[in-house]
DRENDRENGU-977813 format. One record per residue (C-alpha): residue in three letters; residue number from 1; chain; z, y, x. Coordinates in Angstrom, 2 decimals, padded with zeros to 5 digits. Last residue first. Layout:
% DRENDRENGU-977813
SITE   code   pos   unit         z         y         x
SITE    ALA   NUM      A         Z         Y         X
...
END
This chain:
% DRENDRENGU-977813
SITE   code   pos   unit         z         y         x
SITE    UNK   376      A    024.07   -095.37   -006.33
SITE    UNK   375      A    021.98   -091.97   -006.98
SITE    UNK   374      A    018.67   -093.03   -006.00
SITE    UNK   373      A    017.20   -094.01   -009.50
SITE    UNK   372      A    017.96   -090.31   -010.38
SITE    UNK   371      A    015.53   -088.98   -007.45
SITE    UNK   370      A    013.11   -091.40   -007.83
SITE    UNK   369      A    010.63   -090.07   -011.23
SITE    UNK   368      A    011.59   -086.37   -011.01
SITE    UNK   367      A    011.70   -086.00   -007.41
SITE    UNK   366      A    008.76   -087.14   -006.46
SITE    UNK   365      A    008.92   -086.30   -002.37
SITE    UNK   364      A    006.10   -084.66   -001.24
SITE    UNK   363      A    005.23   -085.40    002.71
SITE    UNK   362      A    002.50   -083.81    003.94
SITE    UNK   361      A   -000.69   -084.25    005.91
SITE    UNK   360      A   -001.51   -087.25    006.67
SITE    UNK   359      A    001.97   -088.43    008.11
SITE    UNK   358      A    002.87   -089.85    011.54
SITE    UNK   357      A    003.13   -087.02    013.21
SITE    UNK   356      A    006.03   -088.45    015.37
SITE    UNK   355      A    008.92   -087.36    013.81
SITE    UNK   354      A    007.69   -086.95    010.68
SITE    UNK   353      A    007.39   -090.61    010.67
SITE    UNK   352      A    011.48   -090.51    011.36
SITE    UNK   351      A    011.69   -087.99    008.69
SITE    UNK   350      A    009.43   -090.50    006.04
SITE    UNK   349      A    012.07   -093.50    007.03
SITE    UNK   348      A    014.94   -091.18    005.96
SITE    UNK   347      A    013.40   -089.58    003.09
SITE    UNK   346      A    012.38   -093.30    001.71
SITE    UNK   345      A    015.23   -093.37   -000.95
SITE    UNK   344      A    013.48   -090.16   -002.60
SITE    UNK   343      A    010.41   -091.74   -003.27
SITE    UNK   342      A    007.14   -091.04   -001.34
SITE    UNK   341      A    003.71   -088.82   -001.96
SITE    UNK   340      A    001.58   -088.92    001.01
SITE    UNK   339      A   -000.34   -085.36    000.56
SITE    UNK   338      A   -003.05   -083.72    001.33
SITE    UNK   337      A   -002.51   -080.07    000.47
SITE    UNK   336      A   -005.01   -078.18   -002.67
SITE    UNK   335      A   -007.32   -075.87   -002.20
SITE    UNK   334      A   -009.32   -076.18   -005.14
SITE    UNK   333      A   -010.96   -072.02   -004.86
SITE    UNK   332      A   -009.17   -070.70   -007.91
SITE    UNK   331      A   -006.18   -072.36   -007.57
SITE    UNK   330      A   -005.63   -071.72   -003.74
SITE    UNK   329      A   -006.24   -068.22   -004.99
SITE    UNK   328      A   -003.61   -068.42   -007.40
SITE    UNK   327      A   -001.77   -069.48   -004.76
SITE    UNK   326      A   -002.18   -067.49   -002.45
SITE    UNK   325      A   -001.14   -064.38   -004.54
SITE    UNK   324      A    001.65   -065.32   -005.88
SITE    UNK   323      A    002.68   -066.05   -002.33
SITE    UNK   322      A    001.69   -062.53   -001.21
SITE    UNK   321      A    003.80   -060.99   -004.11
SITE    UNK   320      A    006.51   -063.19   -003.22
SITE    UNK   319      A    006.26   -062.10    000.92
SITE    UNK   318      A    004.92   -064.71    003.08
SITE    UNK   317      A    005.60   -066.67    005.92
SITE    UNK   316      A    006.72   -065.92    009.54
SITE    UNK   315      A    003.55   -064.53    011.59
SITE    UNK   314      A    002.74   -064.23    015.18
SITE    UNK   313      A    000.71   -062.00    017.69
SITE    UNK   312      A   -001.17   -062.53    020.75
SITE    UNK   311      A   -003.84   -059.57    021.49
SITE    UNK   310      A   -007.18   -058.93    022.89
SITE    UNK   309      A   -008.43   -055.77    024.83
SITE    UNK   308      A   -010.50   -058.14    026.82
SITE    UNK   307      A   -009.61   -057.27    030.02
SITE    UNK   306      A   -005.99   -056.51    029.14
SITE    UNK   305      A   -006.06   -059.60    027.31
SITE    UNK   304      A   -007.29   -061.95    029.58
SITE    UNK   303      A   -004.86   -060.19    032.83
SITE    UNK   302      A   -001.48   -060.56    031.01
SITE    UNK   301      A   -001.26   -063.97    031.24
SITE    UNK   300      A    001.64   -065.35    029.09
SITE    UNK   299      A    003.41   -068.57    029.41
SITE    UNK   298      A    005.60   -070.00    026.82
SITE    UNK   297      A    008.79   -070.15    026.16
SITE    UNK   296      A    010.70   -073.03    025.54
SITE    UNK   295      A    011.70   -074.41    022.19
SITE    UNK   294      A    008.10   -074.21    020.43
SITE    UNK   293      A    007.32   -072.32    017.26
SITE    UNK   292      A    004.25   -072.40    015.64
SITE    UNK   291      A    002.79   -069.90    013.92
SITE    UNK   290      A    001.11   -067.79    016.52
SITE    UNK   289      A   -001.62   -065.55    015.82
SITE    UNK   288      A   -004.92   -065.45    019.07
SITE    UNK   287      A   -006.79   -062.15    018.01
SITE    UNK   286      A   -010.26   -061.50    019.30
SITE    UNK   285      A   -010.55   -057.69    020.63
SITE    UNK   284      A   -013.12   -059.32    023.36
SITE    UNK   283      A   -014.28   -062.83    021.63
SITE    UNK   282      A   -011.68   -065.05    021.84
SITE    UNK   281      A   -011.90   -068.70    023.16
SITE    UNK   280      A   -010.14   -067.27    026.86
SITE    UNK   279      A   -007.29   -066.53    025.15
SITE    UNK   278      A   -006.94   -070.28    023.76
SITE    UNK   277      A   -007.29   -071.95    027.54
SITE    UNK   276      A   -004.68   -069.21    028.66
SITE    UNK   275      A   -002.42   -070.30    026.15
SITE    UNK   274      A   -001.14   -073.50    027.84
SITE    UNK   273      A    001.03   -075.96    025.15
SITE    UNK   272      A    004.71   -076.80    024.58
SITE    UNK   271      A    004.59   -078.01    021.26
SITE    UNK   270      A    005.02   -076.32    018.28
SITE    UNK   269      A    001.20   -075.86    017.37
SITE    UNK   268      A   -000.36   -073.67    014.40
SITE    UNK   267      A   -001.81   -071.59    016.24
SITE    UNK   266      A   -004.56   -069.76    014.31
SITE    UNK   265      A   -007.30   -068.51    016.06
SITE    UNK   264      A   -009.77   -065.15    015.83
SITE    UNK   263      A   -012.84   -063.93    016.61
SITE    UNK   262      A   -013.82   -066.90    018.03
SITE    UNK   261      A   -017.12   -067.08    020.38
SITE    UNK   260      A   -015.84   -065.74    023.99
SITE    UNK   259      A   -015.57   -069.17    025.72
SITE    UNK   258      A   -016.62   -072.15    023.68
SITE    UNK   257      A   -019.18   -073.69    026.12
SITE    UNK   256      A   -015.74   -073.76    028.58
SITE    UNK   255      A   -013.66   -075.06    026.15
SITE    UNK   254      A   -016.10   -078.67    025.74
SITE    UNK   253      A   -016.49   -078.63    029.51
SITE    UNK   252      A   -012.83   -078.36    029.86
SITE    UNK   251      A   -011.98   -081.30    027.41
SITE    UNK   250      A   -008.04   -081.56    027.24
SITE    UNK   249      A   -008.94   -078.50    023.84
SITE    UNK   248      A   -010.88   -081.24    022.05
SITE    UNK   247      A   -013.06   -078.67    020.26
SITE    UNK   246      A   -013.99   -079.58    016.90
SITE    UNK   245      A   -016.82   -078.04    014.95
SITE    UNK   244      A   -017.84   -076.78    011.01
SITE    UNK   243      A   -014.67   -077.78    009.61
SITE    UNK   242      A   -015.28   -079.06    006.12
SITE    UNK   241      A   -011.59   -080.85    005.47
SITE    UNK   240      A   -013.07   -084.55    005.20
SITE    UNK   239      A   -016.50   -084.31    007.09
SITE    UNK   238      A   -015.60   -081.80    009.43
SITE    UNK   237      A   -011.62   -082.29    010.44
SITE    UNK   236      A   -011.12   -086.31    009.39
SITE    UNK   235      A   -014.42   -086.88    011.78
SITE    UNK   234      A   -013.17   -085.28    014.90
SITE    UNK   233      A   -009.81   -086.16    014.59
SITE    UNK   232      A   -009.89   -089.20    017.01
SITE    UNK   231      A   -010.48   -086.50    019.56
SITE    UNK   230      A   -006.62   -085.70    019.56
SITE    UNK   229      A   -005.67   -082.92    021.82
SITE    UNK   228      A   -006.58   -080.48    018.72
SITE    UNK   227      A   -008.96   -077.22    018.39
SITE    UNK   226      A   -010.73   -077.09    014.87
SITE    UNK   225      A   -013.40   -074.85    014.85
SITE    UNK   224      A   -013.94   -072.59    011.21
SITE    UNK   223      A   -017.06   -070.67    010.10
SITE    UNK   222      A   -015.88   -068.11    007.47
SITE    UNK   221      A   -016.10   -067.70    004.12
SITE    UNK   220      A   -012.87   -067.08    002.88
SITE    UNK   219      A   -012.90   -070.61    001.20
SITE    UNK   218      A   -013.71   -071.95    004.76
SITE    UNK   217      A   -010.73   -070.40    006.19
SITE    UNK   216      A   -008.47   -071.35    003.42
SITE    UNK   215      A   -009.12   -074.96    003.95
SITE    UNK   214      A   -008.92   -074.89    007.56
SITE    UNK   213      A   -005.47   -073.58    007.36
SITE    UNK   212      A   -004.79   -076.21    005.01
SITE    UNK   211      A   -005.22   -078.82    007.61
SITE    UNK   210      A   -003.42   -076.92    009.99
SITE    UNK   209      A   -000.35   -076.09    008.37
SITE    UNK   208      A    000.64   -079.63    007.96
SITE    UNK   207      A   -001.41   -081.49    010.63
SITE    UNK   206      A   -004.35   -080.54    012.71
SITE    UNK   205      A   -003.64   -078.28    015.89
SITE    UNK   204      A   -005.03   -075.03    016.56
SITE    UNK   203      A   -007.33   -073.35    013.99
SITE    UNK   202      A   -010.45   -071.24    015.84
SITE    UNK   201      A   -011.97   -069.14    013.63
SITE    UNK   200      A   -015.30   -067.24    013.60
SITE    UNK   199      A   -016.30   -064.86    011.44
SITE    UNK   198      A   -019.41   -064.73    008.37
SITE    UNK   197      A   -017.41   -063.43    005.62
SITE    UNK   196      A   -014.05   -062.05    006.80
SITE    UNK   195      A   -010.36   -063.43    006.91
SITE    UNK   194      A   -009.45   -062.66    009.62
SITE    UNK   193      A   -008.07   -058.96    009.20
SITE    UNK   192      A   -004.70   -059.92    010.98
SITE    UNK   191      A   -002.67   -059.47    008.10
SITE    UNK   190      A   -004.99   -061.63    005.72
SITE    UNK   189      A   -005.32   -064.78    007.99
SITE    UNK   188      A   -001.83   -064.37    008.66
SITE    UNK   187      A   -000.61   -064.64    005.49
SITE    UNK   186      A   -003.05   -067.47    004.18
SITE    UNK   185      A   -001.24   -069.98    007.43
SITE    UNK   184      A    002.54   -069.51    005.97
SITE    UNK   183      A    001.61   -068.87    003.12
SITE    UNK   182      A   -000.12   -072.65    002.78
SITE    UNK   181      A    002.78   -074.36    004.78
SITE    UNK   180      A    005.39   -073.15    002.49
SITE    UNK   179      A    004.43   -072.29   -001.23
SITE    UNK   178      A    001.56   -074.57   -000.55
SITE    UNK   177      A    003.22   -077.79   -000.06
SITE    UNK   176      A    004.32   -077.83   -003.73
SITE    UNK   175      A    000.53   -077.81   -004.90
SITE    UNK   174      A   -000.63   -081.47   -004.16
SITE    UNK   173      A    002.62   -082.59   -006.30
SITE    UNK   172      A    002.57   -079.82   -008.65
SITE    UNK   171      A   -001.14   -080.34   -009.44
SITE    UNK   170      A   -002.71   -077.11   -009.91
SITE    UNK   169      A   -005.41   -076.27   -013.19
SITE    UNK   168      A   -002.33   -074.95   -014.61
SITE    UNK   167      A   -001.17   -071.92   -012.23
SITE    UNK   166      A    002.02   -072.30   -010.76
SITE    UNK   165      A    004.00   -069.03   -010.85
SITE    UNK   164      A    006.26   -067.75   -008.34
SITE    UNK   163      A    010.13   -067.60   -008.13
SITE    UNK   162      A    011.79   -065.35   -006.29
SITE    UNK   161      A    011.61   -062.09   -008.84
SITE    UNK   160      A    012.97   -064.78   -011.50
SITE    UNK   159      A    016.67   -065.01   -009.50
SITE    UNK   158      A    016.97   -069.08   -008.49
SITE    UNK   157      A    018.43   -071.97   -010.07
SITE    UNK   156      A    017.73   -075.37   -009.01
SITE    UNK   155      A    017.90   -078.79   -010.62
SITE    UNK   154      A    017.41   -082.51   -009.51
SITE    UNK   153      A    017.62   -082.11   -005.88
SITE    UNK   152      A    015.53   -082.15   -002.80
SITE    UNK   151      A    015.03   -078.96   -003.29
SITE    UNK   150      A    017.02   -076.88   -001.24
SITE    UNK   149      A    021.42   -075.93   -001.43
SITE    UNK   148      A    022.08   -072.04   -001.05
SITE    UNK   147      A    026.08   -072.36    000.57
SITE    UNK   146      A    028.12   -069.76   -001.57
SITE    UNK   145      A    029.81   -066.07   -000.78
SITE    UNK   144      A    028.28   -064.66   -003.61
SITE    UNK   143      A    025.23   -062.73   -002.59
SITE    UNK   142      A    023.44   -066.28   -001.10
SITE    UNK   141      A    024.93   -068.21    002.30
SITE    UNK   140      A    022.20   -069.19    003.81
SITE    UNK   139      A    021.35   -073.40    004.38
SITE    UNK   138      A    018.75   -073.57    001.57
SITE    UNK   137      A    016.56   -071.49    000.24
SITE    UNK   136      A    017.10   -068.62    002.67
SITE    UNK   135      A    018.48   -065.39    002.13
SITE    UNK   134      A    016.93   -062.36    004.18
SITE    UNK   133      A    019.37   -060.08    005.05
SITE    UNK   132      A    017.16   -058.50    007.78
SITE    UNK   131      A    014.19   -058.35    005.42
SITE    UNK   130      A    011.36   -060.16    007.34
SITE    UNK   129      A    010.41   -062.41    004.46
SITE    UNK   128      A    010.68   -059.76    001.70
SITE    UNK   127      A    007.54   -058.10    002.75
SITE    UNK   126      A    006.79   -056.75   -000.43
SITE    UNK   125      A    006.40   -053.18    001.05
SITE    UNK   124      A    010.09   -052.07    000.07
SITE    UNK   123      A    011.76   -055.02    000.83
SITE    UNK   122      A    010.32   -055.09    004.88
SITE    UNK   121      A    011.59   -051.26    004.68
SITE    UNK   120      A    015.08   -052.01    003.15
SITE    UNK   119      A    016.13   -051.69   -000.20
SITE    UNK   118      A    015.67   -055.32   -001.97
SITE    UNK   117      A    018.42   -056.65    000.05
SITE    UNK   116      A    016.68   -060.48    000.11
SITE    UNK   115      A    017.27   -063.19   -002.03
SITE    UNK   114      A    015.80   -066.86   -002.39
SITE    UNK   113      A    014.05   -067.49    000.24
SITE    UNK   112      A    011.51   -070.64    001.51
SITE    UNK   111      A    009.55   -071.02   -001.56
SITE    UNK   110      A    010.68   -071.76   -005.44
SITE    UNK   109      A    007.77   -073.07   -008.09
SITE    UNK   108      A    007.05   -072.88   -011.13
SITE    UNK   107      A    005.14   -074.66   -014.54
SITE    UNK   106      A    006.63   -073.20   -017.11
SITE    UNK   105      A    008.33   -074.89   -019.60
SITE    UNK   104      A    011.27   -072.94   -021.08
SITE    UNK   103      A    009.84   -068.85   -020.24
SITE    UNK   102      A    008.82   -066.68   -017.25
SITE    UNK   101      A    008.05   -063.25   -015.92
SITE    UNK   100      A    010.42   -061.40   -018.35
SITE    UNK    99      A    014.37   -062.50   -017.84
SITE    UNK    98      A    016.81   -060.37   -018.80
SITE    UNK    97      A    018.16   -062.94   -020.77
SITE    UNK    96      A    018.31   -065.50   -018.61
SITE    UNK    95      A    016.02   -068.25   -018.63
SITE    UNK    94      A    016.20   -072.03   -019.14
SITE    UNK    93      A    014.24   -075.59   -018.28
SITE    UNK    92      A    011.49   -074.17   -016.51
SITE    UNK    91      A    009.13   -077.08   -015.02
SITE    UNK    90      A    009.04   -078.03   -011.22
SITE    UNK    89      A    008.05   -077.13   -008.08
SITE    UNK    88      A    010.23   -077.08   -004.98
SITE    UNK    87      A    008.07   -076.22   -001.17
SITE    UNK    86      A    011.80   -075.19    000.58
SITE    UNK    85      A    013.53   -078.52    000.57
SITE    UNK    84      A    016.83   -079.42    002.22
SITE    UNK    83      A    020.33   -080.02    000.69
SITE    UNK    82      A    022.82   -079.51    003.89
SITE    UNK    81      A    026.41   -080.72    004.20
SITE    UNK    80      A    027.08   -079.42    006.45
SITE    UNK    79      A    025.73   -075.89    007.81
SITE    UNK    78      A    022.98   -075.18    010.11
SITE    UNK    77      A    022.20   -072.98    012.67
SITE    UNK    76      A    021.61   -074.36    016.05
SITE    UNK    75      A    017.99   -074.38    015.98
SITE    UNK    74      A    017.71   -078.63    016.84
SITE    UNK    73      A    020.68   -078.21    013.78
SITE    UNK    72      A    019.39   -082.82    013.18
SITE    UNK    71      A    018.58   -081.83    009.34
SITE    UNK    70      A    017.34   -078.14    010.16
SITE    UNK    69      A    014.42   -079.49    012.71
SITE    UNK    68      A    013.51   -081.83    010.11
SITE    UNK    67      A    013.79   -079.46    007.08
SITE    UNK    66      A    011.58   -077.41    008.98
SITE    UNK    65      A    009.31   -079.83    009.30
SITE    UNK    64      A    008.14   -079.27    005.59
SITE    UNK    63      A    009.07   -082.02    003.39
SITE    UNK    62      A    007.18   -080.88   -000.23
SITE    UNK    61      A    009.36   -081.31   -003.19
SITE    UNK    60      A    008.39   -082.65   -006.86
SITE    UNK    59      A    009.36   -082.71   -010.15
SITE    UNK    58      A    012.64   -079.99   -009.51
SITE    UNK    57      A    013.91   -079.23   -013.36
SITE    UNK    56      A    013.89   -075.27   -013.29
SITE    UNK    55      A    016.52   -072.77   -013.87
SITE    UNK    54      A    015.49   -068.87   -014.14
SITE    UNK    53      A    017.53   -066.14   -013.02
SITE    UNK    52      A    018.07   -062.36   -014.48
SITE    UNK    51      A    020.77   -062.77   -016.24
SITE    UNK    50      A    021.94   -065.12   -014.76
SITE    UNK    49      A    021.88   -068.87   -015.35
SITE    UNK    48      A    025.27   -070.79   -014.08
SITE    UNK    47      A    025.67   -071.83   -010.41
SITE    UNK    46      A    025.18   -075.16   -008.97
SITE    UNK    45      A    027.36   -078.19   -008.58
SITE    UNK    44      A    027.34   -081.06   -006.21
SITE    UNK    43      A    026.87   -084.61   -006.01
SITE    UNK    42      A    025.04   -085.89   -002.65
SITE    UNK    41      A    023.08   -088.96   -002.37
SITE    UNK    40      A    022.05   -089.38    001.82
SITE    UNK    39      A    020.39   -087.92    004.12
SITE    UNK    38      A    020.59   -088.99    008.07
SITE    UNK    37      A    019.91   -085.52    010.21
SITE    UNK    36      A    022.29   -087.22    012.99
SITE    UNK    35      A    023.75   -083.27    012.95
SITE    UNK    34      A    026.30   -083.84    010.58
SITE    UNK    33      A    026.34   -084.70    007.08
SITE    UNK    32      A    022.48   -084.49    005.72
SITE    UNK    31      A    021.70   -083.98    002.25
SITE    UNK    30      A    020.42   -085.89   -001.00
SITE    UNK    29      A    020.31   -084.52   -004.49
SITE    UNK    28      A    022.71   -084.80   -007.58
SITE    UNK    27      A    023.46   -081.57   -009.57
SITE    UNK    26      A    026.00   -080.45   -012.27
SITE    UNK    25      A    026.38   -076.78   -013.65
SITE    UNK    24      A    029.52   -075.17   -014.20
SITE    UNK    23      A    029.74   -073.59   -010.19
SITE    UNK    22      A    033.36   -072.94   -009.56
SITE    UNK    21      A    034.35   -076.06   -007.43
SITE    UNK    20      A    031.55   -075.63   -005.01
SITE    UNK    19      A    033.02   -072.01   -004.44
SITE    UNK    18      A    032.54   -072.42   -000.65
SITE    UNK    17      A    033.01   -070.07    002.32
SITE    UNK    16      A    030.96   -070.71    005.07
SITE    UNK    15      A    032.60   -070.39    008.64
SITE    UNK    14      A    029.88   -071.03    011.12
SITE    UNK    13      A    029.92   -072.17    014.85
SITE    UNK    12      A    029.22   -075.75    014.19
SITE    UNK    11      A    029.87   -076.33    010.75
SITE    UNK    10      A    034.13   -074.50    009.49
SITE    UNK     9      A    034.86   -074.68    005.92
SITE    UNK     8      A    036.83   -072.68    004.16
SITE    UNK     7      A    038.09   -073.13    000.98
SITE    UNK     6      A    037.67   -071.38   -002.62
SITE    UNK     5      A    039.81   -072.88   -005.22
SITE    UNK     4      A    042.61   -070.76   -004.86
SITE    UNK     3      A    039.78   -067.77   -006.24
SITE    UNK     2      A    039.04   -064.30   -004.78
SITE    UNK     1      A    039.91   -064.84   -001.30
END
């Protein structure tokens, strides 16, 4: 190894190398310990500015469910200790000197990577987000052989071609949740061609991607049907979020006067749920885009589509240029997330509420007025 004070050390079936003790630069967050997903206060250390990175004080952080799912290792892939937080704004604090996108007091943000190889085909056609050595905001292991820590922490540091520009008339709290769940549903919508004047979506399930999903729909100009289990979300989905119907999808009758009107739908559940019900929404050549991600596999009828010439896809999140992109649209249009903001010391009680849906529609922790208060 290149230093004595590198060591190894070995979470679940990974060996990460760590330089902890190299990094100059201070930081206090929270992370999780082992796979009970409990955070707590965490000191450790980030790298220096590059040349070509830009450091920004974290104000706020978005909880996407990821972090959930990445807290307890449900995938199987994470490292201890981890710092969560992929939806990080903030205000630039310092910039390398090859820096030319940004300066000191910026309003920014930092997504769900933070490197990529930058000569592959996905990197090539801004699709940095399937690149095969795509680095992760938190939980990868980044170009030099160290552990990426999230945003739920006082500082970050990232290279300037990862981080995207808030525009001013967006509140960093109401905006963070965007650079995740908002890409994540505006990338599809683009990809897939549905987001024309005058079509017909259908958005699956009601919560963090959802809600915004709905939002973007509308502001593309098209009519939008919300399709949850939960009829009690009737009202919140038309007269709140502007839906133009709701389709309790446990309903039959109510699916069966919907068959063969959407030209598209958004998925947006991770649940185990029947597709056949969705298929049969779509207009012939419809598109049905999943962006949830349940733990079993789902089933598949071949027939629907084959007769309909439709097709199932799916969709990750976005590349940086797409992100930029969505949200100064987002800005342009008011799409903002709903949010329940909460202090740092309640991340355990707002995970467990996560948990159950309990949360309208996103968490945000505020970071800049609870993090240092938490740090015992």
């Amino acid at each position: 190894m290149a230093s004595t004070n590198a060591s190894v050390v070995f979470s679940g079936s990974k060996a990460v190398t760590s330089h902890e003790e190299e990094h100059p630069v201070k930081a206090f967050g929270w992370a999780a310990r082992d796979n009970s997903g409990h955070l707590s206060p965490f000191n450790f250390s980030r790298r220096s500015t590059g040349e070509e990175d830009v450091r920004l004080k974290v104000l706020y952080c978005g909880i996407c469910h990821t972090d959930l799912h990445n807290s307890k290792n449900e995938w199987g892939s994470a490292s201890y200790p981890l710092v969560p937080g992929h939806e990080v704004v903030g205000t630039v604090t310092e910039v390398g000197s090859k820096v030319k996108k940004f300066k000191v007091g910026d309003k920014v943000g930092v997504g769900s990577l933070v490197g990529a190889c930058h000569s592959c085909d996905d990197c090539s056609h801004d699709l940095e987000n399937y690149c095969p050595k795509l680095i992760l905001t938190y939980g990868s292991l980044y170009h030099d052989g160290t552990m990426t820590y999230g945003g739920y922490s006082d500082t970050m540091v990232a290279n300037e071609r990862y981080v995207i520009r808030i525009p001013d008339n967006m509140p960093l709290d109401k905006g963070a949740p965007l650079l995740c769940a908002g890409i994540t549903v505006y990338s599809p919508l683009k990809y897939y061609g549905l987001n024309e004047p005058g079509m017909h979506i259908g958005i699956v399930g009601l919560g963090g991607l959802g809600h915004i999903a709905v939002k973007f729909a509308k502001a593309f100009g098209c009519k939008v049907t919300v399709i949850s289990t939960s009829p009690a979300k009737k009202k919140e989905a038309i007269e709140h979020l502007g839906a133009d119907m709701f389709l309790v999808s446990r309903d039959e009758q109510q699916m069966q006067g919907a068959m063969g009107t959407m030209d598209g739908i958004i998925d947006t559940v991770s649940a185990i749920h029947p597709l056949l019900p969705l298929i049969d929404l779509l207009k012939s050549q419809g598109k049905l885009v999943m962006l949830g991600a349940p733990d079993q596999p789902l089933e598949l009828p071949a027939f629907p589509l084959i007769l309909g010439r439709k097709s199932v896809g799916g969709s990750l999140t976005g590349g940086l240029k797409e992100t930029q992109e969505m949200i100064d649209f987002a800005a342009k249009h008011d799409i903002k997330s709903d949010i329940e903001v909460i202090s740092m010391d309640y991340i355990n009680t707002a995970m467990e509420r996560l948990a159950k849906g309990d949360v309208r529609y996103r968490f945000v922790i505020d970071i800049g007025n609870t993090l240092a208060a938490s740090n015992p």
